[in-house]
PDBQT receptor file of N, H, CA, C and O in Angstrom, charges set to zero:
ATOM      1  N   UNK A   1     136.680  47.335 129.714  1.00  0.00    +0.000 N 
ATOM      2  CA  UNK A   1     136.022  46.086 129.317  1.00  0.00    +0.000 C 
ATOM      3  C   UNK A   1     135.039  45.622 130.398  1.00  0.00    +0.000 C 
ATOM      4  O   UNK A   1     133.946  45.132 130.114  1.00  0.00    +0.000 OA
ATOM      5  N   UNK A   2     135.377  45.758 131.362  1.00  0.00    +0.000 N 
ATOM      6  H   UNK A   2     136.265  46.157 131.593  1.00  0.00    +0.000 HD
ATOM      7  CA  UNK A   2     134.292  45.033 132.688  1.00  0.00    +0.000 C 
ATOM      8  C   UNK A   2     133.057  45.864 132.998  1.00  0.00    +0.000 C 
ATOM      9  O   UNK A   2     132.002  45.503 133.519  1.00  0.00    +0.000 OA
ATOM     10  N   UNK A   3     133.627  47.694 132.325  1.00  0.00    +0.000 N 
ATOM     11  H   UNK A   3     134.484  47.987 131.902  1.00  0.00    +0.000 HD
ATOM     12  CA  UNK A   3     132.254  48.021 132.597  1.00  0.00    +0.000 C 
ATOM     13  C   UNK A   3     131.561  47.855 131.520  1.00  0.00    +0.000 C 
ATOM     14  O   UNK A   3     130.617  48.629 131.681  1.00  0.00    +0.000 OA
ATOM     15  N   UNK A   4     131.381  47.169 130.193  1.00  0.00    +0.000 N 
ATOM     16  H   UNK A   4     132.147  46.541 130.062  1.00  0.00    +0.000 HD
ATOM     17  CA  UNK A   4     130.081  46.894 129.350  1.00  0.00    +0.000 C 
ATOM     18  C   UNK A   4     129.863  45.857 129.877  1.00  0.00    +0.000 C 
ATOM     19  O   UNK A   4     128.669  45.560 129.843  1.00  0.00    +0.000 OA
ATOM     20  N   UNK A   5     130.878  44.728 130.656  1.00  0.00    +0.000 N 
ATOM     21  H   UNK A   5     131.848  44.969 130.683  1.00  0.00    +0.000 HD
ATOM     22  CA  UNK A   5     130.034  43.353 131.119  1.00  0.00    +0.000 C 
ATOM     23  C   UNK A   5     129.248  43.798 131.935  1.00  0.00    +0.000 C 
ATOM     24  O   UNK A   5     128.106  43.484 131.600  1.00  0.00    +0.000 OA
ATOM     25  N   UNK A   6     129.270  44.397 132.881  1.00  0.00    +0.000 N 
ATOM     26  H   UNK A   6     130.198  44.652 133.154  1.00  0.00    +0.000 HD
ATOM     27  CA  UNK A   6     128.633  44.648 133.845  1.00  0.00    +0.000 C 
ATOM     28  C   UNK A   6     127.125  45.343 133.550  1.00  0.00    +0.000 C 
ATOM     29  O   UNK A   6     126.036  44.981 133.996  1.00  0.00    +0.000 OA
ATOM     30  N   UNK A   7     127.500  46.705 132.451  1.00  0.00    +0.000 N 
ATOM     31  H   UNK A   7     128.385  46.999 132.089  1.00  0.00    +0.000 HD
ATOM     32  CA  UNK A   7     126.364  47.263 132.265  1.00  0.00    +0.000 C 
ATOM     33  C   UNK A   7     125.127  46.226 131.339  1.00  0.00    +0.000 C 
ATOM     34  O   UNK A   7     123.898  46.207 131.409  1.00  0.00    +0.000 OA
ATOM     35  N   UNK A   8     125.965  45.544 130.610  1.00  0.00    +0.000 N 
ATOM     36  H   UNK A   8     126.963  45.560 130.553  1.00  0.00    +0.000 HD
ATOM     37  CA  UNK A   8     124.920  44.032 129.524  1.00  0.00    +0.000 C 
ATOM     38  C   UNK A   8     124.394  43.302 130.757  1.00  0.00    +0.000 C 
ATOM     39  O   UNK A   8     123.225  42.936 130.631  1.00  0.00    +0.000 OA
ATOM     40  N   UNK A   9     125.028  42.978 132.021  1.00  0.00    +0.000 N 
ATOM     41  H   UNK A   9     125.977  43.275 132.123  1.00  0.00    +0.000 HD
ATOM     42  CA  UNK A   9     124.366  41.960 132.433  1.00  0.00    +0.000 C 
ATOM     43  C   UNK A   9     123.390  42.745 133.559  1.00  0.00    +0.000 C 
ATOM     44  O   UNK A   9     122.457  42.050 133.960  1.00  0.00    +0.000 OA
ATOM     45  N   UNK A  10     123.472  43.942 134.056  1.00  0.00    +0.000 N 
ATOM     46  H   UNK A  10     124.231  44.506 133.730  1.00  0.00    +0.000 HD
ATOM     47  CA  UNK A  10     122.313  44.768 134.793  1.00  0.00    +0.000 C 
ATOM     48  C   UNK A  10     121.705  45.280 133.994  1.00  0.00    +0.000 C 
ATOM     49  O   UNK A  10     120.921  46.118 134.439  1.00  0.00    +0.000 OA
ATOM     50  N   UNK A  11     121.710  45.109 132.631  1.00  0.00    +0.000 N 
ATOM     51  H   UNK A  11     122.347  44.428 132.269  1.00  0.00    +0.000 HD
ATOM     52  CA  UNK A  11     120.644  45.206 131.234  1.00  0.00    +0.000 C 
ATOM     53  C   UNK A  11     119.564  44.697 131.207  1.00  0.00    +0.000 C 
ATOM     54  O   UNK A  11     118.411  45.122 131.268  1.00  0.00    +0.000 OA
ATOM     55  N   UNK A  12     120.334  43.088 131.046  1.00  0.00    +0.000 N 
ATOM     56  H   UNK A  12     121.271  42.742 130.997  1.00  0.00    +0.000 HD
ATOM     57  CA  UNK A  12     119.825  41.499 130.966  1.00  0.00    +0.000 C 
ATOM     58  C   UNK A  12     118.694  41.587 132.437  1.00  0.00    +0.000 C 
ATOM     59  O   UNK A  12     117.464  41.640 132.409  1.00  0.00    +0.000 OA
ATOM     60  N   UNK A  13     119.512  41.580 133.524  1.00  0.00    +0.000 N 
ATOM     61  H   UNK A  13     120.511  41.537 133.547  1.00  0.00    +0.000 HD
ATOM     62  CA  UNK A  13     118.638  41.424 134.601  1.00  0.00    +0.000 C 
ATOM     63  C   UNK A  13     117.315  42.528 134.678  1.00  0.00    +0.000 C 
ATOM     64  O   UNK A  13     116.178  42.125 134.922  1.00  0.00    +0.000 OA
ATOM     65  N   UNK A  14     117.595  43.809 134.462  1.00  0.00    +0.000 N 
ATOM     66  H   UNK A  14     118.519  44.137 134.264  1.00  0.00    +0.000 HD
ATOM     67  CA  UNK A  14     116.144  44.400 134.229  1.00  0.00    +0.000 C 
ATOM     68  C   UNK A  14     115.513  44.132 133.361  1.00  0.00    +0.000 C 
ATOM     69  O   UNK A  14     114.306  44.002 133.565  1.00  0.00    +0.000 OA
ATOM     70  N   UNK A  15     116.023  43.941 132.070  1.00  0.00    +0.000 N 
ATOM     71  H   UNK A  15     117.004  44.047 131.904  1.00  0.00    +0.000 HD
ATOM     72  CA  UNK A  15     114.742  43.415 131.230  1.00  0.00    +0.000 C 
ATOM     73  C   UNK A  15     113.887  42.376 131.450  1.00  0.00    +0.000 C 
ATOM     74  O   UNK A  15     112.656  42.368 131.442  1.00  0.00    +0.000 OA
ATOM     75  N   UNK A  16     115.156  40.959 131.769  1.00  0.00    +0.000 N 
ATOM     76  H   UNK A  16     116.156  40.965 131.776  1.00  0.00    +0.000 HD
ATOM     77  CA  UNK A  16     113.863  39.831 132.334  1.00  0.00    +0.000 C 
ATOM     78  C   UNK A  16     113.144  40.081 133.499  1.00  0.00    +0.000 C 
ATOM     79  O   UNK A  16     112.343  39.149 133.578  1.00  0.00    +0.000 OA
ATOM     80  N   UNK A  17     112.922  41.163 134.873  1.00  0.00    +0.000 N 
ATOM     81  H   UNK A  17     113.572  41.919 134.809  1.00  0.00    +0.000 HD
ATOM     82  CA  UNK A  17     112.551  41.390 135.405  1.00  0.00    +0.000 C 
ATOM     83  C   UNK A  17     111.137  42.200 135.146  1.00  0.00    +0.000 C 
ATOM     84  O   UNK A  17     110.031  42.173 135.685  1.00  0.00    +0.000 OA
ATOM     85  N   UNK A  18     111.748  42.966 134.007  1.00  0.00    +0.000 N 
ATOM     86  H   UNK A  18     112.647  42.988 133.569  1.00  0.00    +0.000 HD
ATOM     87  CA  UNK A  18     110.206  43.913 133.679  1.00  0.00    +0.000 C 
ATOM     88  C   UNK A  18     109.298  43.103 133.029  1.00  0.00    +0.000 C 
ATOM     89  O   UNK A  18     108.074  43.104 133.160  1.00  0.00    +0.000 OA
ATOM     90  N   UNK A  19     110.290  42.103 132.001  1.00  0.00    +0.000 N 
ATOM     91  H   UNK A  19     111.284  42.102 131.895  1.00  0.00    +0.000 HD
ATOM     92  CA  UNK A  19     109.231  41.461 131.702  1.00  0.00    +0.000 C 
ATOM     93  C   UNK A  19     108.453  40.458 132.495  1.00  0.00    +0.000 C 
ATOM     94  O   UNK A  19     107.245  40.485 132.257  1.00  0.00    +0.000 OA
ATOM     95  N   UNK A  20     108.830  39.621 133.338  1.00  0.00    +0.000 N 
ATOM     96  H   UNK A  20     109.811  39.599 133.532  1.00  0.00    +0.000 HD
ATOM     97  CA  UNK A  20     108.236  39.070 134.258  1.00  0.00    +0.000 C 
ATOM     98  C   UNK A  20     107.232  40.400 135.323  1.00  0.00    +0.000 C 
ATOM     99  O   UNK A  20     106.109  40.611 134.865  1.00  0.00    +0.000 OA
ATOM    100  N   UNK A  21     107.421  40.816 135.984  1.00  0.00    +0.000 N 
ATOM    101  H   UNK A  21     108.334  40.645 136.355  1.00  0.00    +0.000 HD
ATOM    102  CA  UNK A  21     106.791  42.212 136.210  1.00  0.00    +0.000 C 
ATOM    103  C   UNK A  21     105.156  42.067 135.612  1.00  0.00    +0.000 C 
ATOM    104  O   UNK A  21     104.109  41.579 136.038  1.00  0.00    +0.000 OA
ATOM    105  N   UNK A  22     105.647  42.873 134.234  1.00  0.00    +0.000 N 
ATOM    106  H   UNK A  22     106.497  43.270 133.888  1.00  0.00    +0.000 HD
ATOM    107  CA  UNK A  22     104.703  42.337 133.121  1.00  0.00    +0.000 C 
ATOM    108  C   UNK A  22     103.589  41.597 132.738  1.00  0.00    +0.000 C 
ATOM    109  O   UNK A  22     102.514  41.994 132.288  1.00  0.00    +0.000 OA
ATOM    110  N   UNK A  23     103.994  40.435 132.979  1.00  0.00    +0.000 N 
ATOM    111  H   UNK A  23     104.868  40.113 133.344  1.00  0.00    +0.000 HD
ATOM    112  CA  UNK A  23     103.234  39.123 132.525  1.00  0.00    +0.000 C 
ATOM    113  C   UNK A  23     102.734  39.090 133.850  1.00  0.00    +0.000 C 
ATOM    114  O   UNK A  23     101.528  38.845 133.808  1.00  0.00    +0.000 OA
ATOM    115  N   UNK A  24     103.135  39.228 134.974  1.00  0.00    +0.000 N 
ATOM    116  H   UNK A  24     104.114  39.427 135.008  1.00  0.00    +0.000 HD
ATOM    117  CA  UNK A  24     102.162  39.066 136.289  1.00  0.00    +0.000 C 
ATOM    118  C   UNK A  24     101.072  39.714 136.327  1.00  0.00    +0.000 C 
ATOM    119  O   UNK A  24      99.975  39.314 136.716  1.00  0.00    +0.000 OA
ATOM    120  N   UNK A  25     101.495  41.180 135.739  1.00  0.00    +0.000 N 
ATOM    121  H   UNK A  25     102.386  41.504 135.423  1.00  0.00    +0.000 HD
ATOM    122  CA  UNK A  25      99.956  42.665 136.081  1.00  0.00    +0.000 C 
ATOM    123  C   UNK A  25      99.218  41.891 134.982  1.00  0.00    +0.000 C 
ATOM    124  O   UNK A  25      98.065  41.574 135.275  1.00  0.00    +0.000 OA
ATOM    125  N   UNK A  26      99.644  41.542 133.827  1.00  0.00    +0.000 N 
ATOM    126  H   UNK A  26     100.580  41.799 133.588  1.00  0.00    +0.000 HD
ATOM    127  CA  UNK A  26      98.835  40.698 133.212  1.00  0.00    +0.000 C 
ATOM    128  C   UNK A  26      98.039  40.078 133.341  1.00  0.00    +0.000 C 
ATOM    129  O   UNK A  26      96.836  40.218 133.120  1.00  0.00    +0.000 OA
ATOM    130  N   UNK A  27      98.801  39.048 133.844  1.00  0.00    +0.000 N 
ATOM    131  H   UNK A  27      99.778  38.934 134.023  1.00  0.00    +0.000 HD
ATOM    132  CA  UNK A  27      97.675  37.481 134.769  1.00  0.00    +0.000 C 
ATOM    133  C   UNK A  27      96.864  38.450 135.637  1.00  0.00    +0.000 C 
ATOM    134  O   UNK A  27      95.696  38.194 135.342  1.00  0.00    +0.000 OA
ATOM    135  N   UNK A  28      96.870  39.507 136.626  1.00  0.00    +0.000 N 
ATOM    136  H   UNK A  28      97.819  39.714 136.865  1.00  0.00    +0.000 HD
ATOM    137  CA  UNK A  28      96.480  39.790 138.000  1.00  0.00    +0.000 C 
ATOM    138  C   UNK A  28      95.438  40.386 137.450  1.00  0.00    +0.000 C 
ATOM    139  O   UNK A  28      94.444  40.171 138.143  1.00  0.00    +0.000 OA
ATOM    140  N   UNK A  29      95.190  41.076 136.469  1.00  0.00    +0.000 N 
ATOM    141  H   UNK A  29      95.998  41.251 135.906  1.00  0.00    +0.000 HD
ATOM    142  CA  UNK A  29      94.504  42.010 135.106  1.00  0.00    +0.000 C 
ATOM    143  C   UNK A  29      93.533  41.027 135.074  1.00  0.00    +0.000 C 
ATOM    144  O   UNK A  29      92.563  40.967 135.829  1.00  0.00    +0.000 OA
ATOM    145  N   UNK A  30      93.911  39.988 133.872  1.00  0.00    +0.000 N 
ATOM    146  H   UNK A  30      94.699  40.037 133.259  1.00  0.00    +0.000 HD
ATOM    147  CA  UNK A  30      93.003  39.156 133.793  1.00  0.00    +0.000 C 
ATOM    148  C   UNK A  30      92.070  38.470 134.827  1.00  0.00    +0.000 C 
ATOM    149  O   UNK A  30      90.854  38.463 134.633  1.00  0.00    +0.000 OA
ATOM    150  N   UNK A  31      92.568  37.954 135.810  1.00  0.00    +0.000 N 
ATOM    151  H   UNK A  31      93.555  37.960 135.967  1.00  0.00    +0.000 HD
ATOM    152  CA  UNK A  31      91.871  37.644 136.840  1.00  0.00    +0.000 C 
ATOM    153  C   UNK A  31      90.792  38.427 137.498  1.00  0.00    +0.000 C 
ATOM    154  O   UNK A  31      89.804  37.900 138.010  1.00  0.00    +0.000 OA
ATOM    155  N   UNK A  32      90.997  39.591 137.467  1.00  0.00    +0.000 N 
ATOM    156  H   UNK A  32      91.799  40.019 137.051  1.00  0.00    +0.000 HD
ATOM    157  CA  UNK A  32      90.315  40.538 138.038  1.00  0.00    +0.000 C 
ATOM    158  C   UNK A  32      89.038  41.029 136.793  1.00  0.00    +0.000 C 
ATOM    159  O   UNK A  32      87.977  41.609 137.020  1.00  0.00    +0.000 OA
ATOM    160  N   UNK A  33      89.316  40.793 136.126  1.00  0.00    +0.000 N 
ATOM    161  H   UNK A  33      90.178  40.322 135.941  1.00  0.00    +0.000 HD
ATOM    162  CA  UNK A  33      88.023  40.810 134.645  1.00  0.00    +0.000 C 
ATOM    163  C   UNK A  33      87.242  39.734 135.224  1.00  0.00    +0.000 C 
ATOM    164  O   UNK A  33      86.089  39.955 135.594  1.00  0.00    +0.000 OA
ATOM    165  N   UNK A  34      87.864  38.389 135.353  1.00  0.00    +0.000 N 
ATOM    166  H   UNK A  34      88.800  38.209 135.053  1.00  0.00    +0.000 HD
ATOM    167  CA  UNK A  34      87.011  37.157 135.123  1.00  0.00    +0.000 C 
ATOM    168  C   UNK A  34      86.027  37.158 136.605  1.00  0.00    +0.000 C 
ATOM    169  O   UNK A  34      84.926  36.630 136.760  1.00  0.00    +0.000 OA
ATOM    170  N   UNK A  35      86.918  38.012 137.691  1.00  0.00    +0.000 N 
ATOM    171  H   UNK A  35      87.813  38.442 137.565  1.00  0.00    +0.000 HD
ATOM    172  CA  UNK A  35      86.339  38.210 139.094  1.00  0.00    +0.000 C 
ATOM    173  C   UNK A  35      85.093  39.336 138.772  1.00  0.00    +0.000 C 
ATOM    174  O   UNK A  35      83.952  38.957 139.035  1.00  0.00    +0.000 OA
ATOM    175  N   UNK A  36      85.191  40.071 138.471  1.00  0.00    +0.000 N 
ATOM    176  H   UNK A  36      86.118  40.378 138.256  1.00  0.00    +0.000 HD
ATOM    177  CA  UNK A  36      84.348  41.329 138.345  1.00  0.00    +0.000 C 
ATOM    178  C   UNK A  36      83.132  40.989 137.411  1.00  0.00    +0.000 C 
ATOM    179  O   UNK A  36      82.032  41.531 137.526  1.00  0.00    +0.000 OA
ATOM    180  N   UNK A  37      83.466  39.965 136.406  1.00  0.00    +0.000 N 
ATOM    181  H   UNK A  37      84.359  39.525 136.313  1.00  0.00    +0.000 HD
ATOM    182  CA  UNK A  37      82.546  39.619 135.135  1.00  0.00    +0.000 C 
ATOM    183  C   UNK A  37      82.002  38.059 135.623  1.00  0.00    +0.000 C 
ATOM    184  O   UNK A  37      81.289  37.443 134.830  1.00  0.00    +0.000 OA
ATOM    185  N   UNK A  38      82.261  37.602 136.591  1.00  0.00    +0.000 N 
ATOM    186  H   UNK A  38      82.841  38.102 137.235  1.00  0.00    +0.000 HD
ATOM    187  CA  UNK A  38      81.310  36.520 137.491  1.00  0.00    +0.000 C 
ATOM    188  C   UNK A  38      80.773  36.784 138.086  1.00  0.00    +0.000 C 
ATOM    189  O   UNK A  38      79.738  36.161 138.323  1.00  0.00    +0.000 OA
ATOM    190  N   UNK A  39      81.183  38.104 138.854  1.00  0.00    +0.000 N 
ATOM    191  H   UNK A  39      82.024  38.610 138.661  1.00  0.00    +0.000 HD
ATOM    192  CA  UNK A  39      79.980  38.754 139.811  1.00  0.00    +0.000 C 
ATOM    193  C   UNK A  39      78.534  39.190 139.584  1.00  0.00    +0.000 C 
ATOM    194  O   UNK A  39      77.417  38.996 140.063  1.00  0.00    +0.000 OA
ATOM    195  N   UNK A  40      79.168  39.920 138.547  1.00  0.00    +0.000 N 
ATOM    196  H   UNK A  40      80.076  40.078 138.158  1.00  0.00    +0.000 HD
ATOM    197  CA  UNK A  40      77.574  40.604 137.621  1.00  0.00    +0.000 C 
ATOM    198  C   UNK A  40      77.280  39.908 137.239  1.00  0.00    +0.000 C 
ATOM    199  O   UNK A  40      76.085  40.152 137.404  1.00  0.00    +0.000 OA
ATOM    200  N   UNK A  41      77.299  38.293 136.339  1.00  0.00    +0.000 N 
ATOM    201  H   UNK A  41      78.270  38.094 136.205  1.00  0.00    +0.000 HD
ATOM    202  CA  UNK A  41      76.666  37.776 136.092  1.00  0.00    +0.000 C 
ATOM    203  C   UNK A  41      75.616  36.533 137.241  1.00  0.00    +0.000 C 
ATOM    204  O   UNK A  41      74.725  35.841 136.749  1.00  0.00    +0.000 OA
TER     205      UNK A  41
């Protein structure tokens, strides 16, 4: 029994991690468009 708690909750913790992860290269992504596409203009 303790090892599915264990394995659900080091589940839980990588997923919200990747997804946060994620959403950062995202933002850092975007930023870097709006940097690169102010320049040239």
């Amino acid at each position: 029994m303790m090892f599915w708690v264990r394995m659900i909750l080091i589940g839980a913790f990588s997923a919200t991690s990747l997804s946060l992860m994620l959403f950062q290269g995202i933002e850092i992504y975007h930023s870097f468009l709006d940097f690169f596409n102010h320049r040239q203009s």
